[in-house]
C-alpha positions as CSV (number, residue, x, y, z in Angstrom):
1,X,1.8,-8.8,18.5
2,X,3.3,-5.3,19.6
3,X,7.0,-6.2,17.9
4,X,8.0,-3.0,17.6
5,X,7.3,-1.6,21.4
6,X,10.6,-1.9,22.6
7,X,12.4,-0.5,19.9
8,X,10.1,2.9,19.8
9,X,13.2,5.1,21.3
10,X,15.6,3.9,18.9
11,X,13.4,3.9,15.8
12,X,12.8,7.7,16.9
13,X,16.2,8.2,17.6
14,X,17.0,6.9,14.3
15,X,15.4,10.4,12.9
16,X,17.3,13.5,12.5
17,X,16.5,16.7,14.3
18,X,14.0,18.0,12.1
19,X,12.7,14.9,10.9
20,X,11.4,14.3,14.4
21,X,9.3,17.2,14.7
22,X,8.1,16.5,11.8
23,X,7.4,13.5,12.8
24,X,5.8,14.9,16.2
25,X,3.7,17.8,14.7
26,X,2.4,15.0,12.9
27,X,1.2,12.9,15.4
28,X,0.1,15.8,17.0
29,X,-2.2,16.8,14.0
30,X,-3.5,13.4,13.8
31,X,-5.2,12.8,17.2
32,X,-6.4,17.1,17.0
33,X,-8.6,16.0,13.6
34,X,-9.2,12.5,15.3
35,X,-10.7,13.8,18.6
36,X,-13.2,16.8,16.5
37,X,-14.2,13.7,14.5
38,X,-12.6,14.1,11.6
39,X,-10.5,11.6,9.0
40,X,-7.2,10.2,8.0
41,X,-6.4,8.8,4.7
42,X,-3.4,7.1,3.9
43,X,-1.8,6.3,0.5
44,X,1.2,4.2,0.3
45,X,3.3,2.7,-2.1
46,X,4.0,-0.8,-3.3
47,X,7.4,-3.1,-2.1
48,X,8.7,-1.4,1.4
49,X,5.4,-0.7,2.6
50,X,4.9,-4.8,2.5
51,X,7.8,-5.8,3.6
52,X,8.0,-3.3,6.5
53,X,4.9,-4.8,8.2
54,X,3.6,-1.2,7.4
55,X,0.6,-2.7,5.3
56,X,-0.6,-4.8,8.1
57,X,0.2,-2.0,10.8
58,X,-2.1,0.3,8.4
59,X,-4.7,-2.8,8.6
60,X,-4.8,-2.4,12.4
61,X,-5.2,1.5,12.6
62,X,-8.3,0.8,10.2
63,X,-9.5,-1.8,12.9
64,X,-8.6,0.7,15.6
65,X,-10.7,3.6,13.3
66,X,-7.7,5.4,13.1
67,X,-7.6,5.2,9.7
68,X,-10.1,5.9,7.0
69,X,-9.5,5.6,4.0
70,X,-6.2,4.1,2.0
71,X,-5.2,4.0,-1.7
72,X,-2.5,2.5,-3.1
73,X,-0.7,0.5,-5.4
74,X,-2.2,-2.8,-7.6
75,X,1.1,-4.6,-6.6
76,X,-0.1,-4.0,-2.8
77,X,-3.2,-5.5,-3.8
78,X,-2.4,-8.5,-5.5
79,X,0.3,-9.1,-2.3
80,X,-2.6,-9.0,0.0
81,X,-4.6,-11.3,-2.2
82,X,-1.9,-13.7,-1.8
83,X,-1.1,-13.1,2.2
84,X,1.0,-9.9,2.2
85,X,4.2,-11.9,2.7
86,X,5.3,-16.0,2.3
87,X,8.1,-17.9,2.3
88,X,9.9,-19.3,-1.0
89,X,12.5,-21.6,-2.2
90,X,14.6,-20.4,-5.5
91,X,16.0,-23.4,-7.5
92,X,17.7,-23.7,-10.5
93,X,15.5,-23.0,-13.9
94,X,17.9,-25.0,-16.2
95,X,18.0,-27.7,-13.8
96,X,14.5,-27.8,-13.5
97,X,14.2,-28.2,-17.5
98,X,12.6,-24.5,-17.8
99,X,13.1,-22.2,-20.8
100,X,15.7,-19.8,-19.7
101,X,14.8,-16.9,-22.6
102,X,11.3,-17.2,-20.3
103,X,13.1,-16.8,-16.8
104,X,13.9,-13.8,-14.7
105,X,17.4,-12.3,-14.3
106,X,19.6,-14.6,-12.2
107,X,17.8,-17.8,-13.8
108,X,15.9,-19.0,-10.7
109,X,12.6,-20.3,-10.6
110,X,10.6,-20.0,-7.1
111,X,8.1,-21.7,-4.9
112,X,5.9,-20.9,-2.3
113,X,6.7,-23.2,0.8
114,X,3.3,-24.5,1.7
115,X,1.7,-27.4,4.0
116,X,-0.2,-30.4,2.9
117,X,-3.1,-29.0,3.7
118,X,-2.5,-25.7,2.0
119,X,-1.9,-28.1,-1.2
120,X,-4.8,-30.0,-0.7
121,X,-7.1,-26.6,-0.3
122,X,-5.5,-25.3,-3.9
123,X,-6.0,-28.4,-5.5
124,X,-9.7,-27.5,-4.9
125,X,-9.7,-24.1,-6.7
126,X,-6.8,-25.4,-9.4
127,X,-5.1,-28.3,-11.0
128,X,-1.6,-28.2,-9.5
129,X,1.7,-29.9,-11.8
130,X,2.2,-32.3,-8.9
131,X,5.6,-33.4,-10.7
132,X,6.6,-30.0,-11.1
133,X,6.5,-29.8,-7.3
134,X,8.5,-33.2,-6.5
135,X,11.0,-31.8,-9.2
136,X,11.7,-28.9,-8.0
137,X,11.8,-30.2,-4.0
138,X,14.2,-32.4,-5.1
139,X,16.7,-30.1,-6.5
140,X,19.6,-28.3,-4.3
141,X,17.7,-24.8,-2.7
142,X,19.7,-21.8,-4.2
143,X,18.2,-20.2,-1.0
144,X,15.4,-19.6,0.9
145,X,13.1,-16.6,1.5
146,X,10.5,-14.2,2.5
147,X,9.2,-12.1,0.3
148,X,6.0,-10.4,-0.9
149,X,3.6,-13.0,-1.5
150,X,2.3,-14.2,-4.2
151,X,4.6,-12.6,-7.0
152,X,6.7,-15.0,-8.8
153,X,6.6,-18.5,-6.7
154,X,4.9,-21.5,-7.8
155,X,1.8,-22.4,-7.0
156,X,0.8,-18.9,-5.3
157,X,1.8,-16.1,-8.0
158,X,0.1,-18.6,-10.4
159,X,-3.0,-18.8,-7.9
160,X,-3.4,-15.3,-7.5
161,X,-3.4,-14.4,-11.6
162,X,-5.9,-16.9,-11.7
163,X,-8.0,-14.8,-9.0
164,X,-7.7,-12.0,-10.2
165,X,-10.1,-12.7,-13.2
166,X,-12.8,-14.5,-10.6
167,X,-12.6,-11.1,-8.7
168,X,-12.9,-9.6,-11.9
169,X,-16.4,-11.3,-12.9
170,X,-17.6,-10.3,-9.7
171,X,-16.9,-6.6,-9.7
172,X,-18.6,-6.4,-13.0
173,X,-21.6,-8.1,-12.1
174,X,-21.8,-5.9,-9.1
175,X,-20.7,-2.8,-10.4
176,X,-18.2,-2.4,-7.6
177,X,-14.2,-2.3,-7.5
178,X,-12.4,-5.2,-8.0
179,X,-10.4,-3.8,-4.5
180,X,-13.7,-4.2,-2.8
181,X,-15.0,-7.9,-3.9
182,X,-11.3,-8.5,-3.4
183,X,-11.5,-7.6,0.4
184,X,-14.9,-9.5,0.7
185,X,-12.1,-12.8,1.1
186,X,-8.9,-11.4,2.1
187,X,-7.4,-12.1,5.8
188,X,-8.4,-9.2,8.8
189,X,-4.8,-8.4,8.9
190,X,-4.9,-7.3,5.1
191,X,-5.6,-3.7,4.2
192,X,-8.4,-5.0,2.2
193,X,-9.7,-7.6,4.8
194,X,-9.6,-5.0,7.5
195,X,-11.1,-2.4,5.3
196,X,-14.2,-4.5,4.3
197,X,-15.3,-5.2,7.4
198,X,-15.4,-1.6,8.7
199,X,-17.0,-0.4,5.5
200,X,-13.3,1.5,4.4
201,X,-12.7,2.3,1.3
202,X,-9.3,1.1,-0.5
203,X,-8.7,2.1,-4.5
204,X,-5.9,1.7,-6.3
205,X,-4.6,5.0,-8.0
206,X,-4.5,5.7,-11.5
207,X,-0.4,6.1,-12.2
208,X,-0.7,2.9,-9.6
209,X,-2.4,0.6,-11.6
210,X,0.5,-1.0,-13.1
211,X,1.5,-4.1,-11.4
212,X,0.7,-6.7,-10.1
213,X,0.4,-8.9,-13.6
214,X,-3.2,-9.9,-14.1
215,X,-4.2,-8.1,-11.1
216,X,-3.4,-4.5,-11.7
217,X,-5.2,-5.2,-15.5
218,X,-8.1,-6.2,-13.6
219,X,-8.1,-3.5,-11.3
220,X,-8.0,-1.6,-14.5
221,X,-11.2,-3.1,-15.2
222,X,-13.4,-3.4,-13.1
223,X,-14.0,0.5,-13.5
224,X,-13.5,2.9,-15.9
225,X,-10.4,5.6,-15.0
226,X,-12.9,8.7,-14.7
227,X,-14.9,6.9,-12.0
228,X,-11.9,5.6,-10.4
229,X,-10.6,9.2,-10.2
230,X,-14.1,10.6,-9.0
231,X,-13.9,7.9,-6.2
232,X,-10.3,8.7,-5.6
233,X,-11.5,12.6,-5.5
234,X,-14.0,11.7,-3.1
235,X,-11.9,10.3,-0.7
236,X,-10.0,13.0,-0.2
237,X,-12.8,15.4,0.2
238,X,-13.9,13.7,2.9
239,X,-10.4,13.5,4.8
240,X,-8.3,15.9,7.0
241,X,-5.1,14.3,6.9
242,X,-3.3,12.6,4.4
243,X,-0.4,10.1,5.2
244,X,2.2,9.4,1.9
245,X,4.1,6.4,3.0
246,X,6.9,5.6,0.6
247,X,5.2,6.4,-2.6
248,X,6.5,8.0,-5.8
249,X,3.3,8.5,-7.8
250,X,0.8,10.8,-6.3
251,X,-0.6,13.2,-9.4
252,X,-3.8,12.1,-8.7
253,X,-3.6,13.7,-5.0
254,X,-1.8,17.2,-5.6
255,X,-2.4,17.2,-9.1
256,X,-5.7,15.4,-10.0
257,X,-8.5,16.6,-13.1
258,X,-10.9,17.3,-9.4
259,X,-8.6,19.4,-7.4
260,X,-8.4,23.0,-7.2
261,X,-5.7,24.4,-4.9
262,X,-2.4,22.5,-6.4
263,X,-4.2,20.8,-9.0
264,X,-6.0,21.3,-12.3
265,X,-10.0,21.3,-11.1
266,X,-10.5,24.3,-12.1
267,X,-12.1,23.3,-15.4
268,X,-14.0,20.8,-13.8
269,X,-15.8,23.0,-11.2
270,X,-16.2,25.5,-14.5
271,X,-17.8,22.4,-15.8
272,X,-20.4,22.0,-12.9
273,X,-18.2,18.6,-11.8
274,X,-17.6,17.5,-8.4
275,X,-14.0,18.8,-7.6
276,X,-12.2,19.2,-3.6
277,X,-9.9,21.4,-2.4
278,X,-6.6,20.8,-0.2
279,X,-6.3,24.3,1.1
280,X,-6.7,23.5,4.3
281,X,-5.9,19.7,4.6
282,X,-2.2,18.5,6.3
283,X,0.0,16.5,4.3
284,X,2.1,14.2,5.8
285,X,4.9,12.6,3.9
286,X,7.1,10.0,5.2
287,X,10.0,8.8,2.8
288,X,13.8,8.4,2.4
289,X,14.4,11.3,0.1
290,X,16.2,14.1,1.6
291,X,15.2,16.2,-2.1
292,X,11.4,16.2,-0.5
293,X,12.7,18.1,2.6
294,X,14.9,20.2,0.3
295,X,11.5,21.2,-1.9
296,X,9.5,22.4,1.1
297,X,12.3,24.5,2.0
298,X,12.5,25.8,-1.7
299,X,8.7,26.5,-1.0
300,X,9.3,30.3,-2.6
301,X,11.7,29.6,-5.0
302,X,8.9,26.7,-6.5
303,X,6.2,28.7,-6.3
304,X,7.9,31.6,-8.4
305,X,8.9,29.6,-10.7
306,X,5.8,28.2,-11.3
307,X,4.2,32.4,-11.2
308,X,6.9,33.1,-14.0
309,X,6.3,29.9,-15.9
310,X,9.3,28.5,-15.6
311,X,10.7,24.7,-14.6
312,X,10.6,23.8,-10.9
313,X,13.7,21.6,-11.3
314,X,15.9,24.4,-12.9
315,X,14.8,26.8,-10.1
316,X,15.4,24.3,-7.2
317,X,18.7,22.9,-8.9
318,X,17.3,19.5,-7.0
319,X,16.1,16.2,-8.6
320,X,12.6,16.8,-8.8
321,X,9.8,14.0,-8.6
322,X,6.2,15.1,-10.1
323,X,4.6,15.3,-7.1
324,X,7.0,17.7,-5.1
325,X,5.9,20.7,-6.9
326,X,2.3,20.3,-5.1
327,X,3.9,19.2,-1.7
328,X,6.4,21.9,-1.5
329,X,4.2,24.6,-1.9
330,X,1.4,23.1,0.3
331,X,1.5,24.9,3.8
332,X,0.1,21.6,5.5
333,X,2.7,19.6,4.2
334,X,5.1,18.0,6.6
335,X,7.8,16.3,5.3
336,X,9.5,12.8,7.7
337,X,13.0,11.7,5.8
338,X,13.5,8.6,7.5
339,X,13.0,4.6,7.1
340,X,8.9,3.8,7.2
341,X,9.8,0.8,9.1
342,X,10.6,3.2,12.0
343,X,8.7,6.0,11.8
344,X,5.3,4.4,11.4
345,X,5.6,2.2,14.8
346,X,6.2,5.4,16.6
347,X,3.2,7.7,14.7
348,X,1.0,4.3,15.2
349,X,2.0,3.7,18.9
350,X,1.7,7.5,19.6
351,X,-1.2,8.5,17.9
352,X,-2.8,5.5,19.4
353,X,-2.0,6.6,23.2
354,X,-2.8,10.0,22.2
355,X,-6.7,9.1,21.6
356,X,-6.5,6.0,24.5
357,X,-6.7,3.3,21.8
358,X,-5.3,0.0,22.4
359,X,-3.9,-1.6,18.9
360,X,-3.1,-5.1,19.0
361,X,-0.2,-5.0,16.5
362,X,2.4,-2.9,16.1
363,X,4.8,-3.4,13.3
364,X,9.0,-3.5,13.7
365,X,11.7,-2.3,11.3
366,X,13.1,-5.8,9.4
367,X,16.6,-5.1,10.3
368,X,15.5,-5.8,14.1
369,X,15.4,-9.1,15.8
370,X,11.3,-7.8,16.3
371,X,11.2,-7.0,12.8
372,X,12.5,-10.0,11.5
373,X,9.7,-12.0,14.3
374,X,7.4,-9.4,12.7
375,X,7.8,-11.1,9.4
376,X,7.9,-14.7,10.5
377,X,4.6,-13.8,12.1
378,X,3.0,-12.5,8.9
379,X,4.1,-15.7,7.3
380,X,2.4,-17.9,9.6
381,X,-0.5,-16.1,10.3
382,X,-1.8,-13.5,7.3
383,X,-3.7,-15.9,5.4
384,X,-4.2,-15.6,1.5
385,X,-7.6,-14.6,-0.1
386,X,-10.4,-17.3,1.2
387,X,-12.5,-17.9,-2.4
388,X,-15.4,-19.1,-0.3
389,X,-15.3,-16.1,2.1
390,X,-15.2,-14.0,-0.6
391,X,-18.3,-15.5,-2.3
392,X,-20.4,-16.1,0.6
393,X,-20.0,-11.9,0.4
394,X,-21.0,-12.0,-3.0
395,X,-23.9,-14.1,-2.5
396,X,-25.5,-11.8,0.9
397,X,-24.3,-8.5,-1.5
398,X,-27.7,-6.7,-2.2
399,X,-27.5,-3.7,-4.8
């Protein structure tokens, strides 16, 4: 499933001058700390990084033990729970007799396309509004889609809110993350599935957590916030690089309670706590904001703003998002302004080659004929959490 092979020279052409050696300094980094046995962490965002393949590209560099680590979003999460992507059909709301003061702008209400069989396995875990179904299969198709899955469509958004309480129970009784009972069911080709059976770890960040409906509450949880941040902390100690792909909320990482070179640990190590340090770690950014280039240029300017206690944003005279100040003044940072449905084929595919690792999937921009294969692909083959997988797991778990 290598979709995006034959599209590596134009996805890197796609990148501007700089952008590309960004792009191959960080590659470059990756297989140095990879070879001297150190670790890559990667925290990505919610929407793009789903529908880009670039979840289940990340799932395959954790198979490949590439990658190490991963946190992200609780909308991420409850996607993967559901398959990562499926197909829907949008129909009508008043015509299918639904409160419209209850429906989502544009008054459609969705479904998940599924087999009989699929049907027949979730009538097993749930009852299902059979004449719901016939209704709304009967009624014109506003269109057809795919999209992240789960979400809004009928039976499977439904089915996955549901889940998200079971998982819940679970993590409690176990005393674990709900991310990690969750990946005791979810498909190989999930972040989660992937990550559970080579002992990974995936969390959810704090300014994350909201999302994903029942399942970013959950998430909420299953652990209290200081030990999700501890665990969070711990993550990064342990890693060399760190990968941002398309995410716009990453306090926690340059700005956390345990960090003390751009964050605020300081009163934590006073305190005897367990804090880490990014001094000396590479930061790797890949994102569509030109402003994040534009900081780490500004790297002087920030920082004396910041000496002279002044605002960053005034000082810059750029749009500033929270966790540019951190970034910008970082000296590992590397900043890749470009689409992360091209730039990750070509870091996977050449970080791979670098360290003579053979991935079996490689992931394709969805404006490509491979991309748009990509997607089909995850449709029909990235299966949605497996209940009895998941508690089989629970059932062998020993504390």
């Amino acid at each position: 499933m290598l979709f995006g092979k034959s599209q590596l020279g134009n996805f890197r052409a796609s990148l501007d001058e700089r952008s590309q050696e960004g792009l191959n300094s960080a590659v470059q980094r990756i297989i140095d700390v990879k070879k001297k046995g150190g670790r890559v962490m990667v925290v990505t965002g919610s929407g793009p990084n789903i529908h880009e393949g670039v979840t289940t590209l990340i799932a395959e560099l954790i198979r490949a033990g590439i990658v190490d680590a991963v946190s992200t979003s609780s909308a991420v999460i409850a996607h993967e729970m559901a398959g990562s992507l499926d197909r829907v059909y949008r129909v009508s709301s008043d015509a299918l007799g639904m409160d419209r003061a209850k429906m989502p702008r544009g008054d459609v209400f969705e479904f998940t396309c599924l087999t009989e069989q699929e049907i027949a396995a979730l009538k097993r875990e749930m009852p299902l509004d059979d004449d719901l179904m016939k209704r709304g299969e009967s009624l014109p198709h506003v269109n057809e889609i795919i999209k992240a899955a789960g979400n809004m469509a009928y039976p499977m958004g439904l089915r996955t809110e549901r889940l998200a309480h079971e998982v819940l129970s679970l993590a409690r009784m176990y005393g674990l993350p709900f991310e990690t009972v969750a990946g005791w069911g979810c498909d190989e080709h999930t972040m989660l599935g992937a990550a559970a059976r080579k002992g990974v770890p995936v969390l959810v960040t704090i300014p994350q957590l909201v999302g994903g409906g029942a399942v970013g509450m959950s998430i909420g949880d299953s652990i209290p916030v200081s030990e999700r941040s501890m665990r969070i902390s711990r993550m990064l100690a342990s890693c060399d690089v760190i990968i941002e792909s398309a995410v716009a909320l990453t306090q926690e990482i340059h700005d956390g309670p345990f960090e003390c070179y751009t964050g605020h640990g300081i009163w934590a190590w006073w305190s005897g706590q367990n804090t880490y340090n990014l001094r000396d770690k590479t930061l790797i950014r890949v994102d569509l904001d030109e402003n994040l280039r534009r900081a780490v240029e500004l790297n002087q300017t920030v920082q004396e703003a910041i000496d002279k206690g002044l605002p960053k944003t005034k000082a810059a005279k750029i749009p500033f998002r929270m966790e540019m100040s951190a970034f910008a003044r970082h000296e590992g940072s590397i900043p890749i302004v470009g689409d992360i449905g091209k730039v990750w084929p070509v870091i996977a595919h050449d970080v791979a080659e670098g360290l003579g690792v053979e991935l079996e999937f490689l992931s394709a921009s969805q404006d490509t004929q491979e991309g748009q294969a990509m997607r089909e692909w995850i449709v029909k083959n990235v299966k949605a959490l497996d209940m009895e997988k998941m508690l089989a797991r629970a059932r062998a778990y020993t504390l």
